[in-house]
C-alpha positions as CSV (number, residue, x, y, z in Angstrom):
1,X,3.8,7.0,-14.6
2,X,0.8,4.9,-16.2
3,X,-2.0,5.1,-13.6
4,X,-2.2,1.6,-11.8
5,X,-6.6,2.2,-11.6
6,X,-8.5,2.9,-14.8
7,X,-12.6,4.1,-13.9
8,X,-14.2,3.0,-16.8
9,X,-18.1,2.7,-17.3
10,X,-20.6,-0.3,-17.5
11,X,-23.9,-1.1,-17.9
12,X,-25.0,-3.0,-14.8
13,X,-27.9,-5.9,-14.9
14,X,-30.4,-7.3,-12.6
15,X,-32.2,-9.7,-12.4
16,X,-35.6,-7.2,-13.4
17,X,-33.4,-3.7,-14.4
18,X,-30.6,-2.9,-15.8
19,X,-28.9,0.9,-14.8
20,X,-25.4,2.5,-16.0
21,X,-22.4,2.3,-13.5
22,X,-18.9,2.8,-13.3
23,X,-16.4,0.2,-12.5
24,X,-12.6,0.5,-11.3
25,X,-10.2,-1.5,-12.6
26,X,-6.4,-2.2,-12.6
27,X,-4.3,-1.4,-15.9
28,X,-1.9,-4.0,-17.2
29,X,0.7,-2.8,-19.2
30,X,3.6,-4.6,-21.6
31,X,6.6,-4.1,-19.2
32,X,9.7,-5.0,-21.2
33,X,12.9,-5.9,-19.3
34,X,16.2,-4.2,-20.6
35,X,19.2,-5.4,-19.7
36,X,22.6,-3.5,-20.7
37,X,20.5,-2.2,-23.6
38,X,19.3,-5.5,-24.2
39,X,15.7,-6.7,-24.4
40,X,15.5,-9.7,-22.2
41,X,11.4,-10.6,-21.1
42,X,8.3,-8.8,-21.9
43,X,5.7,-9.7,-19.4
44,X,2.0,-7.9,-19.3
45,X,2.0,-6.3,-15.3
46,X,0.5,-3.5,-13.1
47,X,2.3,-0.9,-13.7
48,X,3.1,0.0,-10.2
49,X,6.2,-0.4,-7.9
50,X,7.9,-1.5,-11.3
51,X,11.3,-1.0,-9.6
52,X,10.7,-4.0,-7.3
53,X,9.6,-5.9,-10.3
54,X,12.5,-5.4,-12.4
55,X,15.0,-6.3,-9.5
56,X,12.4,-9.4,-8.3
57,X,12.0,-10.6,-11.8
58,X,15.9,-10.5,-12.5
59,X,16.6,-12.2,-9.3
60,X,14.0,-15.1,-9.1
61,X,14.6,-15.7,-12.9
62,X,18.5,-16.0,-11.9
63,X,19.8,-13.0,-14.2
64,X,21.0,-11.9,-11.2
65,X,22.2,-13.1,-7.4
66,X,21.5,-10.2,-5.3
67,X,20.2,-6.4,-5.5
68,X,23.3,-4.7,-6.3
69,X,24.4,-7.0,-9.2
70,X,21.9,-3.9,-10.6
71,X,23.9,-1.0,-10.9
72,X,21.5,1.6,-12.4
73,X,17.6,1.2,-12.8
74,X,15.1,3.4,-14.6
75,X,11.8,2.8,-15.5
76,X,10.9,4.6,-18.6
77,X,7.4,5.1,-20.1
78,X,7.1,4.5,-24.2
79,X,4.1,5.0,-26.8
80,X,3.6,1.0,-26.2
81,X,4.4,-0.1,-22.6
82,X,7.1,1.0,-20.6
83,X,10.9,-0.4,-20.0
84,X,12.7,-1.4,-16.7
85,X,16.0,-0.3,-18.1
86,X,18.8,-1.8,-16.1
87,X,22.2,-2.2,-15.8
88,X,24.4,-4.7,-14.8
89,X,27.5,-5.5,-13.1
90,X,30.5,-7.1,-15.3
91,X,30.3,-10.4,-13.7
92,X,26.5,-10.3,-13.9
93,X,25.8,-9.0,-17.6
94,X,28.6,-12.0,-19.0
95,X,26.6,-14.4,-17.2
96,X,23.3,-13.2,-19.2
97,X,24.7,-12.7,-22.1
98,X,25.5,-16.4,-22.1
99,X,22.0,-17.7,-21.6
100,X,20.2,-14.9,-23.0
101,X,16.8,-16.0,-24.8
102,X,13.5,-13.9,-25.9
103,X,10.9,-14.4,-23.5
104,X,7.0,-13.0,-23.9
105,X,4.7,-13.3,-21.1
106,X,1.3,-12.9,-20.8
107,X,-0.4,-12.4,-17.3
108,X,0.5,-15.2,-15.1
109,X,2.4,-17.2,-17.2
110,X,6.0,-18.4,-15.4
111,X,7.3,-20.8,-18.4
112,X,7.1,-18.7,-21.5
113,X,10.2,-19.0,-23.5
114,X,11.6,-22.3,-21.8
115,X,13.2,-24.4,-24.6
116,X,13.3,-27.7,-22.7
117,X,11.1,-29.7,-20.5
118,X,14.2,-30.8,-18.5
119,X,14.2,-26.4,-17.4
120,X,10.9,-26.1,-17.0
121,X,11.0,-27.5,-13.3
122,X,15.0,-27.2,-12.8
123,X,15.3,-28.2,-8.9
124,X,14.6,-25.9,-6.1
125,X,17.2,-24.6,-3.7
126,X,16.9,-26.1,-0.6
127,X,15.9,-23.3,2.1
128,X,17.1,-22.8,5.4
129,X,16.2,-24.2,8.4
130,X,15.4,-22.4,12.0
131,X,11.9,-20.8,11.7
132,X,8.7,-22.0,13.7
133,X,5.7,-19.6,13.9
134,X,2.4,-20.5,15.6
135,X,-1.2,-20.7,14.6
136,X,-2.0,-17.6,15.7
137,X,0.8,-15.9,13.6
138,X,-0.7,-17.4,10.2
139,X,-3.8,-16.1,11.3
140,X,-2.3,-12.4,12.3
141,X,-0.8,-12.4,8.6
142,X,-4.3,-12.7,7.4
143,X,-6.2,-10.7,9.2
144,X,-3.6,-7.9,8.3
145,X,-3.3,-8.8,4.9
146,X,-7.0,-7.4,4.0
147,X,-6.8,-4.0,4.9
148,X,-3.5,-3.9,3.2
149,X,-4.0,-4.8,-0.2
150,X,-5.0,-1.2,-1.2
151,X,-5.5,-1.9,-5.2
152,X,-8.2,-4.9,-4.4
153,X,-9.6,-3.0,-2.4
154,X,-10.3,-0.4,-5.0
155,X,-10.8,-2.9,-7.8
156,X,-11.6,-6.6,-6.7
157,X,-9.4,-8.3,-9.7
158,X,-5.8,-8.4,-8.3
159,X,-3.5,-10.8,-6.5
160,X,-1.1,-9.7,-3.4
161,X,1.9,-11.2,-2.0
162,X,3.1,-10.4,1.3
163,X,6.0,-11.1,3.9
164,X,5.4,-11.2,7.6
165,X,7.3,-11.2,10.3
166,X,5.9,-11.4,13.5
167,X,8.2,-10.8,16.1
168,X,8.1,-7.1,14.6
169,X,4.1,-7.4,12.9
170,X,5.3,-6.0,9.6
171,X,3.8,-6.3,6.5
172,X,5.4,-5.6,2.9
173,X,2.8,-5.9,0.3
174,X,3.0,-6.5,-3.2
175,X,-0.3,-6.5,-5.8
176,X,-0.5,-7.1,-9.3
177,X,-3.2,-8.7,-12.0
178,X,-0.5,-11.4,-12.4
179,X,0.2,-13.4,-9.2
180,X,4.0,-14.4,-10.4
181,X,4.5,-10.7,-10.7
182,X,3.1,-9.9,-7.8
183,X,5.2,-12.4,-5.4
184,X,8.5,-10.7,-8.0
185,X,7.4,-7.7,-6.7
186,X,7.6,-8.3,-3.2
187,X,10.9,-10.2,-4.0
188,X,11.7,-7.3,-5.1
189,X,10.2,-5.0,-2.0
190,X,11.9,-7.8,0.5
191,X,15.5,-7.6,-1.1
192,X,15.7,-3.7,-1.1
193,X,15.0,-3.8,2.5
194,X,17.4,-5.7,3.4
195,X,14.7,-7.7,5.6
196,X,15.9,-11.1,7.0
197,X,13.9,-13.7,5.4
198,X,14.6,-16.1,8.4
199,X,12.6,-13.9,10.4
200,X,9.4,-14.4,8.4
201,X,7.2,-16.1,6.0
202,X,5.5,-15.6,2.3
203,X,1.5,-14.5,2.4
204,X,-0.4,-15.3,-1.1
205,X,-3.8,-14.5,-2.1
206,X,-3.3,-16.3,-5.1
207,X,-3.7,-20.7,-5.8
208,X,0.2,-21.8,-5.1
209,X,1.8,-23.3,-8.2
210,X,5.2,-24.6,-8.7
211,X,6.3,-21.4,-10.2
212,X,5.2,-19.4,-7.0
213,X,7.4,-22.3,-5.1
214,X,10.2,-21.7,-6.8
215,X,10.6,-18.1,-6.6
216,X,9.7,-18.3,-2.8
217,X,12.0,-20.9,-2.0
218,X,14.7,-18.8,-4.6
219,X,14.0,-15.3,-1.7
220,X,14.6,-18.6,1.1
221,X,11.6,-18.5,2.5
222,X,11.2,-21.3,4.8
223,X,7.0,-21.4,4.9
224,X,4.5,-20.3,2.5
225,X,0.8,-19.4,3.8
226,X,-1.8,-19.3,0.9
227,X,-5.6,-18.5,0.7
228,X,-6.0,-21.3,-2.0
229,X,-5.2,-24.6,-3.0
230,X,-1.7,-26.2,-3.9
231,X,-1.1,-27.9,-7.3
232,X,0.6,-31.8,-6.5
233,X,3.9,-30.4,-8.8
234,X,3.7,-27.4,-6.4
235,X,3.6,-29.3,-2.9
236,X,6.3,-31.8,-4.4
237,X,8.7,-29.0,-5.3
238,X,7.8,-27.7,-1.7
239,X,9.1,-30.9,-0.5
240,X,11.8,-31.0,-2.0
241,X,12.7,-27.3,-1.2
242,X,12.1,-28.0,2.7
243,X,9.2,-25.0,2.5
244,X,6.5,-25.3,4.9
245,X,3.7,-25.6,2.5
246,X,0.3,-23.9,4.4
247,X,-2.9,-23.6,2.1
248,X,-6.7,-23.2,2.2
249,X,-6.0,-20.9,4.9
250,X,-9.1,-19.4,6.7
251,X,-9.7,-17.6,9.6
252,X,-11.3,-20.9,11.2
253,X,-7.9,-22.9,10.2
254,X,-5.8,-23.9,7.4
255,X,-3.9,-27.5,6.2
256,X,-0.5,-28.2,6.3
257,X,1.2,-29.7,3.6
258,X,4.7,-29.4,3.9
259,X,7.7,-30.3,6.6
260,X,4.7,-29.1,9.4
261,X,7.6,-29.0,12.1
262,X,7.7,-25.4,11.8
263,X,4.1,-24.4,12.6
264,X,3.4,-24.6,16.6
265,X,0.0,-26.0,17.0
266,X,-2.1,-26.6,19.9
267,X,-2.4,-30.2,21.4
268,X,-5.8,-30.4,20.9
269,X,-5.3,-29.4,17.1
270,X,-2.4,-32.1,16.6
271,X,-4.7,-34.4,17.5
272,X,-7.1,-33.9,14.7
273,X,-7.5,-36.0,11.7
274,X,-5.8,-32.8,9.6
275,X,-3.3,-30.1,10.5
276,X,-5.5,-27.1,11.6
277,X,-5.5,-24.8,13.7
278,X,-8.4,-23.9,14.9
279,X,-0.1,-3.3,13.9
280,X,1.9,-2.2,11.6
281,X,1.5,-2.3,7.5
282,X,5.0,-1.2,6.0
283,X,5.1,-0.9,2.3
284,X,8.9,-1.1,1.8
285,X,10.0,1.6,-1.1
């Protein structure tokens, strides 16, 4: 398989020398999605832990409504990129081959190849209800999160999604260039588990836009905890979903924007102007 880290060299400038240096970075690679033979989506990714792309991708893009709609899956390297060749239950490939339509994706995009406006932001499924977590559970997500994300670490230029859970304080991690790919990934990661997404919420390094909304609250999960901003669309669709919507999250606190009934804070915090509050890593295969 296509090595996820590339070393390659630079030439490194200061402000009175300049020297030569070498730099890691991640590869992205065209990853085309087959289905039944069938080229569905070609979307530019990290070529690593592909299988939980291919099954994440099919699932939050609705080709498919759970794991083992997927009856065989091989990923399969080619002069040009490499294929996520899958096939499909009856049921499943009729249903695709009714709605089928060429998409090309370049990193990050989440709309390429919609032919409406009315599908570009279809509604949301409405997530369960049931979960509270504390202050101190956002901020143990975080803290673990770091050490976890073991391609940044190495490179500084990807995005991770995560689910934690912490009655348990495990971790499934998820990193690619593109942040969609990365939270299809850990869709991906979370479904072949088998882990209860009641029992948990959704970590992203990444700015939280409707797209990253959507294919949370298409996994269920009831409360999303970002590092960075919301868009308005984003927080709406979060809304409407019933997702806790948590951003801007710091080790000092974090806002809530979102249905906040299922974050426990302290009394002193709820009476703030805002909402603030103040081990085991498992990478499921």
């Amino acid at each position: 398989m296509t090595d996820s880290v590339r070393t390659v060299p630079a030439l490194k400038v200061g402000a009175h020398a300049s020297d030569e240096a070498v730099r890691a970075v991640p590869e992205e690679t065209p990853v085309a999605l087959v289905y039944d033979g069938a080229t569905q989506a070609v979307m530019m990714a990290t070529p690593l832990d592909l299988e939980d792309f291919a099954i994440g991708f099919s699932f939050t893009e609705g080709q498919i409504s759970r794991a083992a709609d997927i009856t065989e899956l091989s990923i399969v390297e080619q002069p040009d990129g490499i294929e996520a060749r899958m096939w499909l239950v009856p049921e499943a490939g009729k249903q695709l081959a009714t709605r089928r339509r060429s998409m090309a994706g370049p990193t990050g995009c989440g709309l390429c190849g919609v032919e409406s406006l009315e599908a570009a932001v279809p509604p949301p499924p409405v997530v369960p209800q049931g979960l509270v977590i504390s202050a101190g559970d956002v901020q143990r997500a975080l803290v673990m999160l770091a050490p976890a994300q073991v391609l940044n670490i190495r490179t500084r230029a990807v995005h991770a999604a995560a689910f934690f859970t912490p009655a348990t304080g495990a971790l499934i991690v998820r990193e690619d260039v593109g942040r969609h790919n990365a939270l299809d990934k850990l869709v991906g990661a979370v479904l072949r588990s088998g882990t209860d997404t009641g029992t948990g919420f959704v970590v992203l390094t990444s700015r939280v836009s409707v797209e990253m909304v959507q294919k949370s609250a298409k996994l269920g999960a009831q409360v999303i905890v970002a590092v960075s901003a919301p868009t308005a669309l984003a927080i709406r669709t979060a809304e409407d979903a019933g997702i806790t919507l948590v951003a801007i999250a710091r080790a000092d606190g974090f806002e809530i924007f979102t249905h906040p009934h299922r974050i426990a804070v302290s009394q002193s915090a709820a009476a703030g102007v805002a909402l603030t509050s103040g081990t085991e890593v498992r990478h499921a295969r």
